[in-house]
PDB file with SEQRES, HELIX, SHEET and CRYST1 records, atoms N, CA, C and O in Angstrom:
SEQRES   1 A   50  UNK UNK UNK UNK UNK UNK UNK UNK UNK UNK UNK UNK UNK          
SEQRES   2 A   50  UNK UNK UNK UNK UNK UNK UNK UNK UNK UNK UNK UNK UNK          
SEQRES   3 A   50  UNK UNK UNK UNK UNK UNK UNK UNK UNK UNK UNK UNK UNK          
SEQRES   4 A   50  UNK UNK UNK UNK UNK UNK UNK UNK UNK UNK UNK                  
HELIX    1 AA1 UNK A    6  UNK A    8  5                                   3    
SHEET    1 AA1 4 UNK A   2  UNK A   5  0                                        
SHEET    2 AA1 4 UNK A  10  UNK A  14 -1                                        
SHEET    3 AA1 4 UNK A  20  UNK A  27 -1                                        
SHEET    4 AA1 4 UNK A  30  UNK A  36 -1                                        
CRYST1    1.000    1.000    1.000  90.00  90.00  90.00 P 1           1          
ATOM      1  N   UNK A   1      92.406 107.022  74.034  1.00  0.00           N  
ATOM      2  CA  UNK A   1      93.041 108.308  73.976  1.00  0.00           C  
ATOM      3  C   UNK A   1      94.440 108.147  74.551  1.00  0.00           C  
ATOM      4  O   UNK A   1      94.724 107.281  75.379  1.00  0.00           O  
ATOM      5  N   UNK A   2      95.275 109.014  74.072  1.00  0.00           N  
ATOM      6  CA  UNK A   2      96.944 108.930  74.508  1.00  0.00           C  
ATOM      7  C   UNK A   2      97.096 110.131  74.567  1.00  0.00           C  
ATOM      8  O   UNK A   2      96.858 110.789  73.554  1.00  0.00           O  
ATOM      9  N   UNK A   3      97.610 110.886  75.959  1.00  0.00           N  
ATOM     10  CA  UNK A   3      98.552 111.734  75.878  1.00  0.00           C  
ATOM     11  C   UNK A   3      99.766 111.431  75.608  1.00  0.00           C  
ATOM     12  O   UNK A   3      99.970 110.217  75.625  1.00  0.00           O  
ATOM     13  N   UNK A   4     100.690 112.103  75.354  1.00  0.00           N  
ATOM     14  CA  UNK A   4     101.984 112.054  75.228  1.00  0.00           C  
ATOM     15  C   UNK A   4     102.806 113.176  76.482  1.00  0.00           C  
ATOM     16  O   UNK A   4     102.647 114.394  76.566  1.00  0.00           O  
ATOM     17  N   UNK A   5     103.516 112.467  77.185  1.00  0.00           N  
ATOM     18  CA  UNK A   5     104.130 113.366  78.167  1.00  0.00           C  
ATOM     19  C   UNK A   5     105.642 113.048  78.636  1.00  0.00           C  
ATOM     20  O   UNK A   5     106.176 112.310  79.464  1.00  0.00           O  
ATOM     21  N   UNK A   6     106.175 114.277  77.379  1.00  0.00           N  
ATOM     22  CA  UNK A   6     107.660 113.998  77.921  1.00  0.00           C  
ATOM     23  C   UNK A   6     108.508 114.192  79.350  1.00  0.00           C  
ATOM     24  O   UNK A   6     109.638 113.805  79.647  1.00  0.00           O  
ATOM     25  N   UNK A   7     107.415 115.019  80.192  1.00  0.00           N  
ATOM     26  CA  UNK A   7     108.351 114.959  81.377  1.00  0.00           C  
ATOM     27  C   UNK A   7     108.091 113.528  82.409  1.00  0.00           C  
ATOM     28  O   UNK A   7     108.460 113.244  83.549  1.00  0.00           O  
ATOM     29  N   UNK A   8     107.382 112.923  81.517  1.00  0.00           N  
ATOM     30  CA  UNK A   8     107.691 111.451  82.368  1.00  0.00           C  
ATOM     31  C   UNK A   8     108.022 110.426  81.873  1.00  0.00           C  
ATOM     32  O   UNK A   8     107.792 109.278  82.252  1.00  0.00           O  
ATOM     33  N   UNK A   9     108.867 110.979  80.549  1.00  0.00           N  
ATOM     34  CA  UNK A   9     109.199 110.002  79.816  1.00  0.00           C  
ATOM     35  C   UNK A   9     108.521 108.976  79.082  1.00  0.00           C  
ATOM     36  O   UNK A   9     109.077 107.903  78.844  1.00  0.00           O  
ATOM     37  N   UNK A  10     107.130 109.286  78.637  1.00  0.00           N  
ATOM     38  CA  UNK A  10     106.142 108.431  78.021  1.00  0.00           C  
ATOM     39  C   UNK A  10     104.798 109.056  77.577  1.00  0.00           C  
ATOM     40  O   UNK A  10     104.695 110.020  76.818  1.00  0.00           O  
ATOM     41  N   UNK A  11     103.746 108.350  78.173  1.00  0.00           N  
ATOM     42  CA  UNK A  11     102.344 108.565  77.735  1.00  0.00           C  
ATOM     43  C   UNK A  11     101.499 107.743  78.971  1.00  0.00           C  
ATOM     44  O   UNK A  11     101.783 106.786  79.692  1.00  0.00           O  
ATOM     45  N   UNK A  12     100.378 108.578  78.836  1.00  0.00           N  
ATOM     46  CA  UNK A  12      99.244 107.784  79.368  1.00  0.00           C  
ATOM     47  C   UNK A  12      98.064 107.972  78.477  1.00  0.00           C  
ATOM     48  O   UNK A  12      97.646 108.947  77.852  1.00  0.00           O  
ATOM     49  N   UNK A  13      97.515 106.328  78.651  1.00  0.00           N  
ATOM     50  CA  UNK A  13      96.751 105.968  77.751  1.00  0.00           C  
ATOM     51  C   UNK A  13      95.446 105.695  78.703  1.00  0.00           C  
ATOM     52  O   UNK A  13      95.541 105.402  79.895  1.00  0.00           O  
ATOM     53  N   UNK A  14      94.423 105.813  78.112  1.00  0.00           N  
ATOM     54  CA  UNK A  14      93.247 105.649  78.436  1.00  0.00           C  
ATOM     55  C   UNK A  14      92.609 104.197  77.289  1.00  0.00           C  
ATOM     56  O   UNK A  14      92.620 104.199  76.058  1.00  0.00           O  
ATOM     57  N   UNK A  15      92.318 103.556  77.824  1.00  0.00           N  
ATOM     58  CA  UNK A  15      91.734 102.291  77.035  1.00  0.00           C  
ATOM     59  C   UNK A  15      90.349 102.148  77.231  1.00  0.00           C  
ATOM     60  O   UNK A  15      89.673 102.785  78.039  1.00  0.00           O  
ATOM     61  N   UNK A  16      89.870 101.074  76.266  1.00  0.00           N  
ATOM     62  CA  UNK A  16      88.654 101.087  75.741  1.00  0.00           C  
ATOM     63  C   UNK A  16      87.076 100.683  77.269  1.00  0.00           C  
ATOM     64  O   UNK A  16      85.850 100.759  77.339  1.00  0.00           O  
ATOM     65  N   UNK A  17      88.522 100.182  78.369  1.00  0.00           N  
ATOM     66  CA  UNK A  17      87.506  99.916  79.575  1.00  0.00           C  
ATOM     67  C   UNK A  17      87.229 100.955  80.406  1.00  0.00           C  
ATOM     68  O   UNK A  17      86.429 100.873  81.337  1.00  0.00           O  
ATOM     69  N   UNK A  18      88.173 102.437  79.969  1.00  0.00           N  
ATOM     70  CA  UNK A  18      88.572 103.309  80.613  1.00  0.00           C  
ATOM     71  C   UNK A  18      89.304 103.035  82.019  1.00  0.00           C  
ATOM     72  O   UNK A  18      88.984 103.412  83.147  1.00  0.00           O  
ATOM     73  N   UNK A  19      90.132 102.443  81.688  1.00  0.00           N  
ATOM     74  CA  UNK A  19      91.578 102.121  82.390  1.00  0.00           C  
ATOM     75  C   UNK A  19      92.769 102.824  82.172  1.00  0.00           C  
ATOM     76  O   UNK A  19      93.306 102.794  81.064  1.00  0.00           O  
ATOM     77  N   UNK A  20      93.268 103.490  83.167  1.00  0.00           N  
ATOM     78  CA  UNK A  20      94.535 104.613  82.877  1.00  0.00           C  
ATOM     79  C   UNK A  20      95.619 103.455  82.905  1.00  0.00           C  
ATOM     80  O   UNK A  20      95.644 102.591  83.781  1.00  0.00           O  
ATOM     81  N   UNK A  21      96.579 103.539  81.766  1.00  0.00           N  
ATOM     82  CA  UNK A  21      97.812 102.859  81.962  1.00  0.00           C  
ATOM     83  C   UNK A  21      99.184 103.659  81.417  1.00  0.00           C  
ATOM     84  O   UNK A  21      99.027 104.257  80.352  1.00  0.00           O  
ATOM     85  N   UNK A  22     100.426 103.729  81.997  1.00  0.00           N  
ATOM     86  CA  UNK A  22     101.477 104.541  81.997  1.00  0.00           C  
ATOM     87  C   UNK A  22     102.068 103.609  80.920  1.00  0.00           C  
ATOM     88  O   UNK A  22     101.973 102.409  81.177  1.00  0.00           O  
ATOM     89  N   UNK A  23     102.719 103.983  79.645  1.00  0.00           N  
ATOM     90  CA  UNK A  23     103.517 103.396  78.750  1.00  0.00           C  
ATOM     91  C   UNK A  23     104.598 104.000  78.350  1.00  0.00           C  
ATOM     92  O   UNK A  23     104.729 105.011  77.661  1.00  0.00           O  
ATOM     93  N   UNK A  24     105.573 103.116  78.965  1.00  0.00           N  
ATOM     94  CA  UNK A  24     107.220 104.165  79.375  1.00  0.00           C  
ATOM     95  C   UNK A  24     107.429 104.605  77.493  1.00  0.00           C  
ATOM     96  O   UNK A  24     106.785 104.235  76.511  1.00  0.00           O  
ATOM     97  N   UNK A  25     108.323 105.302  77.601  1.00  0.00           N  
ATOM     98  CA  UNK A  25     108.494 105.560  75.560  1.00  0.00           C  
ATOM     99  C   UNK A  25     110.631 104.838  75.839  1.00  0.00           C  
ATOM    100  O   UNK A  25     111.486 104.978  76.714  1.00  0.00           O  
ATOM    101  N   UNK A  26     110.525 104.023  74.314  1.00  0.00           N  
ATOM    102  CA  UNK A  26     111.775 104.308  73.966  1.00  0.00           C  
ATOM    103  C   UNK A  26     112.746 104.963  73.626  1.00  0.00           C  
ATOM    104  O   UNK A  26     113.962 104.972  73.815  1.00  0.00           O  
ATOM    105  N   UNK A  27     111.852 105.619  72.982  1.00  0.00           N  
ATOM    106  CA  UNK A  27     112.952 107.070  72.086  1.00  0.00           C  
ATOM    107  C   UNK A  27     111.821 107.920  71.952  1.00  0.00           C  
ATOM    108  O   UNK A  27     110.701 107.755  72.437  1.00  0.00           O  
ATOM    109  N   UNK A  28     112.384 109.172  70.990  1.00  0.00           N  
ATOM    110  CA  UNK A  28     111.019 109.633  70.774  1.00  0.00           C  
ATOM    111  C   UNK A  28     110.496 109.644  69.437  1.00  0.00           C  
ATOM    112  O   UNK A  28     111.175 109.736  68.415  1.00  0.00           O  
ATOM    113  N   UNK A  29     108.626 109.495  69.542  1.00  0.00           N  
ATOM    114  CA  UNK A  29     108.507 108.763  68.698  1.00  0.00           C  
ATOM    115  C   UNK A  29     107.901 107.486  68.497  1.00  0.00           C  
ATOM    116  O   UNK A  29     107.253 107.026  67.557  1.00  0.00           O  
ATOM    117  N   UNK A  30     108.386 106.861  69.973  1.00  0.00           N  
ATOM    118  CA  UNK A  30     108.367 104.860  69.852  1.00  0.00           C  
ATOM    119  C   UNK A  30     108.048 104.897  71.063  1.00  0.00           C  
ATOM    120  O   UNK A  30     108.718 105.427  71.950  1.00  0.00           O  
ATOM    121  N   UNK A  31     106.709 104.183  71.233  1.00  0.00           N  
ATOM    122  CA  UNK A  31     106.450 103.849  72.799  1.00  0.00           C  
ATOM    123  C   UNK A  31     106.659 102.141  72.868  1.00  0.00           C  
ATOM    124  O   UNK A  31     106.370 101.239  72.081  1.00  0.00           O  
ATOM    125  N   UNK A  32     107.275 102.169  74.141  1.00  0.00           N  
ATOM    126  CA  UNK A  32     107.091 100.759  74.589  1.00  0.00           C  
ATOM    127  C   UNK A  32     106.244  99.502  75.478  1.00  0.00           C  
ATOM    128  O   UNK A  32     106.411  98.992  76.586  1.00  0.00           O  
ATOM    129  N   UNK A  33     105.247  99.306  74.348  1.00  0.00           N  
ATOM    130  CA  UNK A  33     103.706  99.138  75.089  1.00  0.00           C  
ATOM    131  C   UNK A  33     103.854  97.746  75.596  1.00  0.00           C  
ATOM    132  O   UNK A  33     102.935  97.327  76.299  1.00  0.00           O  
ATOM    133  N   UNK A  34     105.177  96.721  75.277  1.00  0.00           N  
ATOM    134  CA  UNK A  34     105.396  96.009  76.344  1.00  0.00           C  
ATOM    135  C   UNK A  34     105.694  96.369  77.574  1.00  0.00           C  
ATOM    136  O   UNK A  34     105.982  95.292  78.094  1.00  0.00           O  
ATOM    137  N   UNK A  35     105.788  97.021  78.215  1.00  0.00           N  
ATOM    138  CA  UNK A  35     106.415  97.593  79.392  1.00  0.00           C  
ATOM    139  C   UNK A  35     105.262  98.678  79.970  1.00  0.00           C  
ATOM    140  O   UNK A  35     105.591  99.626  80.684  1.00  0.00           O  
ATOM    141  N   UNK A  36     103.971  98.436  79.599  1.00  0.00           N  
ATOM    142  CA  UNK A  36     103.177  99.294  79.564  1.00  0.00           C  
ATOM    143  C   UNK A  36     102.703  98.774  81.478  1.00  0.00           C  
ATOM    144  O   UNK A  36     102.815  97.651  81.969  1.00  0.00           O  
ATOM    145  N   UNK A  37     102.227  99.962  82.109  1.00  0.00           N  
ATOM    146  CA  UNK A  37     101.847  99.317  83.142  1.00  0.00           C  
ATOM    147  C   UNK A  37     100.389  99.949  84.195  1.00  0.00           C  
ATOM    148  O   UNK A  37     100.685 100.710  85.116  1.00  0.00           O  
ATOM    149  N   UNK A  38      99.526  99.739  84.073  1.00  0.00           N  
ATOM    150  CA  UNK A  38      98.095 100.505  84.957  1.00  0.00           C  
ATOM    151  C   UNK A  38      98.912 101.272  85.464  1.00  0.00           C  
ATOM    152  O   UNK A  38     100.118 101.268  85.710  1.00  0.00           O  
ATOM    153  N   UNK A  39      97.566 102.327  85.654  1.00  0.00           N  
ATOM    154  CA  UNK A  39      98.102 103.341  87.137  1.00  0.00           C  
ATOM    155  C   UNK A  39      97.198 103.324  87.985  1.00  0.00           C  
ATOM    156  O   UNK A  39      96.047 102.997  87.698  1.00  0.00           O  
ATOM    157  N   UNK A  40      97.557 103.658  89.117  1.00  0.00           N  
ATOM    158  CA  UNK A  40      97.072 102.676  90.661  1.00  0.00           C  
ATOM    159  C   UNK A  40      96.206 104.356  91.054  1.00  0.00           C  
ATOM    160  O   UNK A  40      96.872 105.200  91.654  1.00  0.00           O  
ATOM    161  N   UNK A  41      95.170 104.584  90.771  1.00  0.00           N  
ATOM    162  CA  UNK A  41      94.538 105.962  91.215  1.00  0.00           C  
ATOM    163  C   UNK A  41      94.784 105.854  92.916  1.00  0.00           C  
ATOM    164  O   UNK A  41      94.432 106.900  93.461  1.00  0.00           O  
ATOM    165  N   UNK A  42      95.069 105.293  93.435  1.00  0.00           N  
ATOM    166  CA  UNK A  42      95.448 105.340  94.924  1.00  0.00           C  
ATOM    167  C   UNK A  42      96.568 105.858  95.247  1.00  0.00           C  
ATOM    168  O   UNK A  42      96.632 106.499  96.297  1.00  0.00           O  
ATOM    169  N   UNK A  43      97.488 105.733  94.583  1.00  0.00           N  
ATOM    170  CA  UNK A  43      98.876 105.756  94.680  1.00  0.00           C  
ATOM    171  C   UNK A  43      99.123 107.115  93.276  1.00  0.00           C  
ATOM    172  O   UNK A  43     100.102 107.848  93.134  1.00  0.00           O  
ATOM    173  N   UNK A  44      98.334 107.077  92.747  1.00  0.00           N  
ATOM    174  CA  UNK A  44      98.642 108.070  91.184  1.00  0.00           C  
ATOM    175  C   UNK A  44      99.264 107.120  90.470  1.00  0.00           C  
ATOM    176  O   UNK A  44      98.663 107.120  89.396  1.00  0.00           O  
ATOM    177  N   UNK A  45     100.030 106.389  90.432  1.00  0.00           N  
ATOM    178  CA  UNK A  45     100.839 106.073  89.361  1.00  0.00           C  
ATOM    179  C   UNK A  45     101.664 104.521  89.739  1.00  0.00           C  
ATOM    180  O   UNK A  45     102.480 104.617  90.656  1.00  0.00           O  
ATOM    181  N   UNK A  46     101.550 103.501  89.275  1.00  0.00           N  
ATOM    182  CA  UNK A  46     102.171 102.423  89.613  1.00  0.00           C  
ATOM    183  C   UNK A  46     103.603 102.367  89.251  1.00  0.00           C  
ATOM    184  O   UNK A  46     104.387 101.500  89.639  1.00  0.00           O  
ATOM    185  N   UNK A  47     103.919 103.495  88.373  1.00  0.00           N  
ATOM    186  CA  UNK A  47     105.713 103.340  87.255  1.00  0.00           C  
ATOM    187  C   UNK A  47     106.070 103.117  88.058  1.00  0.00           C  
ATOM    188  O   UNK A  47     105.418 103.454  89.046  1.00  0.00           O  
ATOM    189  N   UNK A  48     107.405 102.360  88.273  1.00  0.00           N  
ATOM    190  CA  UNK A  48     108.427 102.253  88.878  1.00  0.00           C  
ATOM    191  C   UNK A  48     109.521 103.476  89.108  1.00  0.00           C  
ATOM    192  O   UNK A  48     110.050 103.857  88.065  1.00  0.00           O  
ATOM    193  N   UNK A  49     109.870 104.040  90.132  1.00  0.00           N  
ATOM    194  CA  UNK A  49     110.501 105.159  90.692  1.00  0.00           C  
ATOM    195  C   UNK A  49     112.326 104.542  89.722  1.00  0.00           C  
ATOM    196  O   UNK A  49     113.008 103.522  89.816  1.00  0.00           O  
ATOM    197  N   UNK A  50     112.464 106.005  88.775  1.00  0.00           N  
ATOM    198  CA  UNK A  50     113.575 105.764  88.240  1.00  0.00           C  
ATOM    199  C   UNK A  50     114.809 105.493  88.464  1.00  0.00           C  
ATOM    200  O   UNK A  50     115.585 105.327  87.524  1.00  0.00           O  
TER     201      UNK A  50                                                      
END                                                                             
């Protein structure tokens, strides 16, 4: 499953292990799933602070 969430500039994805991972977007439209990165449920969110 993928949300899409422009106020953070991307999406979070839920994968098939049910693993939350943050996938920054390029434009809109285009996500950039190299740059894709877990999110740390401890912390909420591993992204890197912009």
């Amino acid at each position: 499953m993928t949300l899409l969430a422009p106020q953070i500039n991307g999406a979070v994805f839920l994968d098939a292990a049910k693993a939350l991972w943050y996938v920054p977007s390029l434009e809109p439209g285009h996500l950039d799933w190299r740059n894709a990165t877990p999110v740390d449920m401890a912390t909420r969110c591993s992204r890197p602070a912009p």
